[in-house]
GUROGU-264796 format. One record per atom (N, C-alpha, C): x, y, z. Coordinates in steps of 0.2 Angstrom, whole numbers, plus 5000, padded with zeros to 4 digits. Layout:
N
XYZ;...
REM end
This chain:
123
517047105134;516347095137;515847085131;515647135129;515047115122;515247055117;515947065116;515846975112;515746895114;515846895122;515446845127;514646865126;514446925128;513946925130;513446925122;513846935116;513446925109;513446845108;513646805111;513846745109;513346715112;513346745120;512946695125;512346715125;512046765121;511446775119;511246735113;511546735108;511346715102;511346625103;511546595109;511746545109;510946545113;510646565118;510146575121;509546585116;509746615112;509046625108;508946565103;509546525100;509246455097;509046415102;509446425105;509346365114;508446375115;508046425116;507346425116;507046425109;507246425106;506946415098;506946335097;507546305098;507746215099;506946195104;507146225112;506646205115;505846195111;505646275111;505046275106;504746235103;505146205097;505246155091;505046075096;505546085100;505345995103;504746025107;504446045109;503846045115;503346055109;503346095103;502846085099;502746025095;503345975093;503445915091;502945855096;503145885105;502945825107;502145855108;502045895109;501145935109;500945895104;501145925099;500845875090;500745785092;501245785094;501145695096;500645675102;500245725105;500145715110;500545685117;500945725117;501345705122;501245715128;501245695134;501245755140;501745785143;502545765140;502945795142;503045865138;502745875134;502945935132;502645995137;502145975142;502046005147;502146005154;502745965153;503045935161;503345985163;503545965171;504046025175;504546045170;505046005169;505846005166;505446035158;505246045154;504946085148;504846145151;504346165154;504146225158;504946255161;505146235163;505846255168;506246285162;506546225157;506846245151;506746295147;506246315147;505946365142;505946445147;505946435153;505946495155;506246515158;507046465161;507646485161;507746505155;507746475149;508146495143;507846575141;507346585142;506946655141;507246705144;507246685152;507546735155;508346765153;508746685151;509446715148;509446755143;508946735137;508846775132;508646875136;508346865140;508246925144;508746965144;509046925150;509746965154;510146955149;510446905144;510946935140;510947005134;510147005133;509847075130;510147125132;509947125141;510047175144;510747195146;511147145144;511947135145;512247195138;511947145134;512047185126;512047255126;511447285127;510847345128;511447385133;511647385138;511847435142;512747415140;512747365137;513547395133;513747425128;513247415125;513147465117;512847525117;512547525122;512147605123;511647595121;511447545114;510647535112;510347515117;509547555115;509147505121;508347535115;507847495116;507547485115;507047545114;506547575111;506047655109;506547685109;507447695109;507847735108;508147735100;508147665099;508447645093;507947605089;507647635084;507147595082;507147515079;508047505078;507947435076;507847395081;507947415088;507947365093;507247365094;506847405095;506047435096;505547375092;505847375085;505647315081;505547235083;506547245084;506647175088;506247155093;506247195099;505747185105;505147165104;504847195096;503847185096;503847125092;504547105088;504547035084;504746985089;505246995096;505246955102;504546935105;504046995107;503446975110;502846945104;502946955099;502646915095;502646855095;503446835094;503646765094;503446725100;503446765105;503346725113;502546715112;502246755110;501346755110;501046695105;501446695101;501246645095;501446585097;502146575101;502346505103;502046495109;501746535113;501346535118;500846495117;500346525113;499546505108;499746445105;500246425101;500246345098;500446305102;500746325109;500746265116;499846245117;499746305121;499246285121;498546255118;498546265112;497846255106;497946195108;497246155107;497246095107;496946085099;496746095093;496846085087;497446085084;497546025081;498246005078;498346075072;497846075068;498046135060;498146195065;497846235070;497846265071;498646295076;498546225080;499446245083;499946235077;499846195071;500446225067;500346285064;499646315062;499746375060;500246435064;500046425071;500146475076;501146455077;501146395076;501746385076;502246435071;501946415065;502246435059;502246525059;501746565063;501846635064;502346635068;502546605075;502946595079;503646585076;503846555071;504546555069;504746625065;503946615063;503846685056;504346745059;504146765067;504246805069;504946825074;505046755076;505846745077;506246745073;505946735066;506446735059;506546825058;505846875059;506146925059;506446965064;506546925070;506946965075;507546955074;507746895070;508546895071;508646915062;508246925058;508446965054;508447045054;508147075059;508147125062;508847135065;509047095069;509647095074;510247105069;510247055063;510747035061;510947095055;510447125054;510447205049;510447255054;510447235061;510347315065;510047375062;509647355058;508947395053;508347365054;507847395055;507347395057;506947375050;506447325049;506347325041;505547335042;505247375046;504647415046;504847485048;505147495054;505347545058;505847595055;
REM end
C-alpha cells in the first residue's frame, strides 16, 4: 500500500505544481482562462488528492503532523505554498504576481526537500 499511495502523491503534488505554473503563465498573459471553470476544478481536485493521499501516507506510517516535527514543517511549507500561489493568482500587478509567484515555488521547493530528508531544516 504505501508505495502506491508514495507514488500517487508525489505524482499529485507535481500535478498541482504543473497546474500552478500554467495558470500563472496564462494570468501573466492576461488570459481569462487561467480563471476559468476547468483551471479552478483542476486545481482543487489536484489539492484535494495531494490531501487524501497525505492522509493515506500519514495513517500508514504512523507519522502524522505536531507529532513528527518534519511533517509539522512540511504542512506550514504546504500552507505557504498554497497562500503564495493563492496571492499570485490573484494580484493584478504583473512584478508583483511573479514575486509572490517565486515565494510560492520557494516554498514548495521546501516541502519536498522537507519530505525528501524526512528532516525538518527549521524544526
Amino acid at each position: 500500500m504505501y508505495p502506491i499511495a508514495l507514488k500517487l502523491h508525489l505524482a499529485f503534488v507535481i500535478l498541482s505544481l504543473v497546474i500552478f505554473v500554467i495558470r500563472l503563465v496564462l494570468s501573466l498573459t492576461g488570459s481569462k482562462a487561467a480563471e476559468s471553470r476547468l483551471a479552478l476544478m483542476a486545481t482543487l481536485g489536484s489539492m484535494l488528492m495531494v490531501v487524501l493521499t497525505a492522509g493515506t501516507l500519514a495513517v500508514t506510517t504512523g507519522q502524522f503532523p505536531f507529532a513528527d516535527g518534519w511533517l509539522t514543517e512540511k504542512l506550514f511549507a504546504l500552507i505557504g505554498y498554497i497562500a503564495l500561489a493563492i496571492a499570485a493568482l490573484k494580484t493584478q500587478a504583473k512584478a508583483m504576481q511573479l514575486v509572490l509567484a517565486v515565494g510560492a515555488i520557494g516554498a514548495f521547493g521546501m516541502a519536498m526537500a522537507v519530505a525528501h530528508r524526512h528532516a525538518g531544516l527549521f524544526l
